[in-house]
N, C-alpha and C positions, 0 to 999 in steps of 0.2 A: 520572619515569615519564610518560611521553605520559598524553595525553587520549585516552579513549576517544573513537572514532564514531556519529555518528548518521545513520542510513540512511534515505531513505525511497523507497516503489517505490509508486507513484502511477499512475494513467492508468484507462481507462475496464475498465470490466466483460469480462470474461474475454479480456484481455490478458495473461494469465498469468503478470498481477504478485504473485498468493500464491504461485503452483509457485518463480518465480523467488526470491522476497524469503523465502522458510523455507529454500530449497535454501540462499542465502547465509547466512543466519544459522547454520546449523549448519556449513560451511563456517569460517565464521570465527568459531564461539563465543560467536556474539551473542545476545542476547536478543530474541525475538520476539512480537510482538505484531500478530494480525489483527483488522481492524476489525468483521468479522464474528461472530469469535468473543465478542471485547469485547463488540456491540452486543447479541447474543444473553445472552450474560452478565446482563448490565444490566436484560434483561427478564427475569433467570428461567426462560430458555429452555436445553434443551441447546442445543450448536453444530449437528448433523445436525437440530435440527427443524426444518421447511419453512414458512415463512411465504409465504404467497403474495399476498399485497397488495401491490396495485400502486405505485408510487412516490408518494413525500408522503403514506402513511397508515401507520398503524399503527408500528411500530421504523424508519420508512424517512421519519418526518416531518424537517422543517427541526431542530424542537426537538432530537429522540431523535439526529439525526446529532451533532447539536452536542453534546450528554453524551457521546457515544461519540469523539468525538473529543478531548475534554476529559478522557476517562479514559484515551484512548489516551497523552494528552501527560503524565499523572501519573504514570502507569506509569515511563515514560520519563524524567521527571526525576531518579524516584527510582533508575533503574539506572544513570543518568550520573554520578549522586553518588558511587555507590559504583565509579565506574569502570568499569562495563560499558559493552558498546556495545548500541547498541541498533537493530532493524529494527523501525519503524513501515510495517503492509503497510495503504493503503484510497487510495481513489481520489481523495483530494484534489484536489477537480474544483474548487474555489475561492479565489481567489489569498490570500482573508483566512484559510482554515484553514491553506493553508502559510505565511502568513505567523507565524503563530500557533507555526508547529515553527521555523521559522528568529530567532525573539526565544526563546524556549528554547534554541536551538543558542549562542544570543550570549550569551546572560544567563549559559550555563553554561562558556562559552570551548571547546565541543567544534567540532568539523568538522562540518557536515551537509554528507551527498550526497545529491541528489535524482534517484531514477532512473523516468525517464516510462519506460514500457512501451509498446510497441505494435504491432500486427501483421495483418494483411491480416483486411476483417473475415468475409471467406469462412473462415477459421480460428478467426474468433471466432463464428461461427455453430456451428460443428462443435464447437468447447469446450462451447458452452453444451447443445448437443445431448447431448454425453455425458454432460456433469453431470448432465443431467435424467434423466439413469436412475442416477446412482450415489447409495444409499441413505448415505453417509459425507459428502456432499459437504458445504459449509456455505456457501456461497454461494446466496442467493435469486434470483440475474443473469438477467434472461430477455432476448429481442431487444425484447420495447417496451419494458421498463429501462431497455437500452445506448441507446436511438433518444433517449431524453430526456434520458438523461445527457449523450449524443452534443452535442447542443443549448447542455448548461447550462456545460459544459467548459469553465473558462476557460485560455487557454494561458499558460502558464508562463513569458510576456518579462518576468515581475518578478523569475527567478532569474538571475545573475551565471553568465557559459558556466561558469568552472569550478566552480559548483552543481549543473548541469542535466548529466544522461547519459541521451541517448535510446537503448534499447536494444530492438532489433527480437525479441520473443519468440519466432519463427515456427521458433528451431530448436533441436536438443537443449539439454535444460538446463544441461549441463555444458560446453557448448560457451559458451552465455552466462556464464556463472561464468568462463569463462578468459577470455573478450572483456574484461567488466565487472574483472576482477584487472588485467589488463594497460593497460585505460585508466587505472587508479586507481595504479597503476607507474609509468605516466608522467608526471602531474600532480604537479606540486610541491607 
Protein backbone atom coordinates (compact mmCIF):
# COMPACT_ATOMS: atom_id res chain seq x y z
CA UNK A 1 0.00 0.00 0.00
CA UNK A 2 1.60 3.47 -0.77
CA UNK A 3 2.29 6.07 1.68
CA UNK A 4 0.05 8.56 2.18
CA UNK A 5 0.71 12.66 1.37
CA UNK A 6 1.39 15.29 3.02
CA UNK A 7 0.28 18.66 1.64
CA UNK A 8 1.17 21.88 2.75
CA UNK A 9 -0.38 25.37 1.12
CA UNK A 10 1.61 28.18 2.75
CA UNK A 11 2.16 31.89 1.70
CA UNK A 12 1.11 35.07 2.94
CA UNK A 13 -2.60 36.22 4.13
CA UNK A 14 -5.38 36.06 1.79
CA UNK A 15 -3.64 34.29 -1.00
CA UNK A 16 -6.22 32.01 -1.07
CA UNK A 17 -4.37 29.45 0.38
CA UNK A 18 -7.44 28.13 2.75
CA UNK A 19 -10.15 28.43 -0.42
CA UNK A 20 -7.36 26.31 -2.31
CA UNK A 21 -5.93 23.85 0.41
CA UNK A 22 -9.90 22.58 1.75
CA UNK A 23 -11.12 22.72 -2.06
CA UNK A 24 -8.00 20.02 -2.37
CA UNK A 25 -8.40 17.99 0.58
CA UNK A 26 -11.98 17.18 -0.12
CA UNK A 27 -10.95 16.53 -3.62
CA UNK A 28 -8.61 14.01 -2.64
CA UNK A 29 -10.07 12.73 0.74
CA UNK A 30 -7.51 14.23 2.73
CA UNK A 31 -7.66 15.40 6.02
CA UNK A 32 -7.56 18.92 6.83
CA UNK A 33 -6.43 21.04 9.03
CA UNK A 34 -6.36 25.27 9.29
CA UNK A 35 -4.17 27.07 11.30
CA UNK A 36 -6.81 29.36 12.14
CA UNK A 37 -9.25 27.25 13.18
CA UNK A 38 -6.49 25.18 15.41
CA UNK A 39 -5.08 28.45 16.68
CA UNK A 40 -8.60 29.61 17.74
CA UNK A 41 -9.26 26.07 19.04
CA UNK A 42 -6.27 26.43 21.47
CA UNK A 43 -7.63 29.53 22.79
CA UNK A 44 -11.22 28.48 23.65
CA UNK A 45 -12.36 30.57 20.96
CA UNK A 46 -15.18 29.58 18.17
CA UNK A 47 -13.48 29.67 14.53
CA UNK A 48 -15.92 32.79 13.42
CA UNK A 49 -14.90 34.73 16.55
CA UNK A 50 -13.00 38.01 15.55
CA UNK A 51 -10.02 38.74 17.22
CA UNK A 52 -8.75 42.00 16.29
CA UNK A 53 -5.29 42.40 17.70
CA UNK A 54 -2.75 43.53 15.89
CA UNK A 55 0.22 41.14 15.08
CA UNK A 56 2.65 39.79 18.06
CA UNK A 57 -0.31 40.14 20.67
CA UNK A 58 -2.78 38.22 21.93
CA UNK A 59 -3.37 34.15 19.81
CA UNK A 60 -0.99 36.00 17.12
CA UNK A 61 2.12 36.03 19.59
CA UNK A 62 5.69 34.27 18.44
CA UNK A 63 4.76 31.86 21.53
CA UNK A 64 0.83 31.08 20.67
CA UNK A 65 1.90 30.60 16.76
CA UNK A 66 4.40 28.06 17.73
CA UNK A 67 1.52 25.91 19.92
CA UNK A 68 -0.57 26.26 16.93
CA UNK A 69 1.72 25.13 14.79
CA UNK A 70 3.02 22.27 17.02
CA UNK A 71 -0.59 21.12 17.27
CA UNK A 72 -1.10 21.57 13.70
CA UNK A 73 2.10 18.90 13.27
CA UNK A 74 0.45 16.34 15.82
CA UNK A 75 -2.71 16.34 14.27
CA UNK A 76 -0.76 15.27 11.24
CA UNK A 77 1.38 12.68 12.60
CA UNK A 78 -1.26 11.01 13.86
CA UNK A 79 -3.22 10.91 10.42
CA UNK A 80 0.02 9.69 8.62
CA UNK A 81 0.20 6.84 10.99
CA UNK A 82 -2.99 5.81 10.20
CA UNK A 83 -2.51 6.31 6.57
CA UNK A 84 -4.28 9.22 5.78
CA UNK A 85 -2.98 12.04 3.93
CA UNK A 86 -3.02 15.13 5.21
CA UNK A 87 -3.49 19.23 4.19
CA UNK A 88 -1.72 21.37 6.62
CA UNK A 89 -3.27 25.06 5.45
CA UNK A 90 -1.18 28.40 7.46
CA UNK A 91 1.24 30.62 6.22
CA UNK A 92 4.54 29.07 7.16
CA UNK A 93 6.36 32.41 6.74
CA UNK A 94 9.48 30.75 8.39
CA UNK A 95 11.87 28.31 6.97
CA UNK A 96 12.50 26.73 10.76
CA UNK A 97 8.42 26.01 10.94
CA UNK A 98 8.74 24.19 7.48
CA UNK A 99 11.43 22.76 8.36
CA UNK A 100 9.84 21.35 11.29
CA UNK A 101 6.73 19.52 8.66
CA UNK A 102 9.55 18.48 6.25
CA UNK A 103 11.57 16.21 9.45
CA UNK A 104 7.99 14.91 10.02
CA UNK A 105 7.51 14.14 6.20
CA UNK A 106 11.08 12.18 6.65
CA UNK A 107 10.76 10.70 10.00
CA UNK A 108 7.46 9.28 8.72
CA UNK A 109 8.82 8.25 4.94
CA UNK A 110 5.63 10.01 3.50
CA UNK A 111 5.94 12.79 0.36
CA UNK A 112 5.59 16.30 1.36
CA UNK A 113 4.36 18.91 -1.27
CA UNK A 114 4.79 22.30 -0.38
CA UNK A 115 2.42 24.65 -2.22
CA UNK A 116 3.22 28.52 -1.94
CA UNK A 117 0.20 30.52 -2.99
CA UNK A 118 0.18 33.67 -4.36
CA UNK A 119 -1.58 36.24 -6.31
CA UNK A 120 -1.72 40.01 -7.29
CA UNK A 121 -2.04 41.96 -4.13
CA UNK A 122 -4.71 44.14 -5.67
CA UNK A 123 -6.76 40.77 -5.22
CA UNK A 124 -5.49 40.22 -2.03
CA UNK A 125 -6.94 43.59 -1.03
CA UNK A 126 -10.36 42.68 -2.42
CA UNK A 127 -10.23 39.20 -0.43
CA UNK A 128 -9.51 40.74 2.58
CA UNK A 129 -12.17 43.38 1.90
CA UNK A 130 -14.97 40.73 1.55
CA UNK A 131 -13.88 38.72 4.43
CA UNK A 132 -14.31 41.79 6.44
CA UNK A 133 -18.08 41.67 5.95
CA UNK A 134 -18.55 37.84 6.03
CA UNK A 135 -19.89 37.04 9.68
CA UNK A 136 -18.49 33.00 8.93
CA UNK A 137 -15.11 34.00 7.89
CA UNK A 138 -12.19 32.70 10.33
CA UNK A 139 -9.39 34.41 9.22
CA UNK A 140 -8.28 37.63 11.54
CA UNK A 141 -5.98 38.86 7.98
CA UNK A 142 -6.18 42.53 7.65
CA UNK A 143 -3.76 44.87 5.10
CA UNK A 144 -1.26 46.06 8.15
CA UNK A 145 -1.24 42.03 9.03
CA UNK A 146 -0.32 41.11 5.34
CA UNK A 147 2.31 44.47 5.31
CA UNK A 148 4.34 42.81 8.19
CA UNK A 149 3.92 39.38 7.39
CA UNK A 150 4.92 40.82 3.81
CA UNK A 151 8.40 41.87 5.63
CA UNK A 152 8.96 38.73 7.90
CA UNK A 153 8.38 36.12 4.84
CA UNK A 154 11.12 34.18 4.55
CA UNK A 155 11.40 32.54 0.97
CA UNK A 156 11.33 29.08 0.59
CA UNK A 157 15.12 28.33 -1.27
CA UNK A 158 15.53 25.74 1.57
CA UNK A 159 12.74 23.44 -0.33
CA UNK A 160 14.20 21.09 -3.15
CA UNK A 161 12.19 22.29 -6.89
CA UNK A 162 10.35 18.96 -6.69
CA UNK A 163 8.96 20.18 -3.06
CA UNK A 164 8.02 23.67 -3.97
CA UNK A 165 4.65 24.32 -6.34
CA UNK A 166 4.05 27.86 -6.78
CA UNK A 167 0.54 28.31 -7.59
CA UNK A 168 -0.89 31.65 -8.70
CA UNK A 169 -4.46 31.72 -6.82
CA UNK A 170 -5.99 34.59 -8.92
CA UNK A 171 -8.31 32.13 -10.75
CA UNK A 172 -11.23 29.78 -10.50
CA UNK A 173 -10.72 27.23 -7.92
CA UNK A 174 -11.17 24.32 -9.83
CA UNK A 175 -9.18 25.49 -12.42
CA UNK A 176 -6.22 25.50 -9.85
CA UNK A 177 -7.11 21.91 -8.69
CA UNK A 178 -6.63 20.78 -12.32
CA UNK A 179 -3.31 22.86 -12.84
CA UNK A 180 -2.07 21.71 -9.14
CA UNK A 181 -3.42 17.56 -10.32
CA UNK A 182 -1.60 17.83 -13.45
CA UNK A 183 1.72 19.15 -12.19
CA UNK A 184 1.64 16.34 -9.48
CA UNK A 185 0.91 13.82 -12.81
CA UNK A 186 3.99 14.81 -14.02
CA UNK A 187 6.52 14.52 -11.29
CA UNK A 188 7.80 11.27 -10.55
Amino acid sequence: MPRPDLFIFFGLIATGKSTVAQAWAERRGLRYYNSDVVRKELAGLAPQTHQRETADQGIYTSEFTAKTYAALLERAEQDLAQDRGVVLDASYQREADRDRVRMLAQRLGVRLYCILCVCPEEEMKRRMAQRALDPQAVSDGRWEIYLKQKKRFESPTELAPEQLITLSTDLPVEAILDQLSTHLETQP
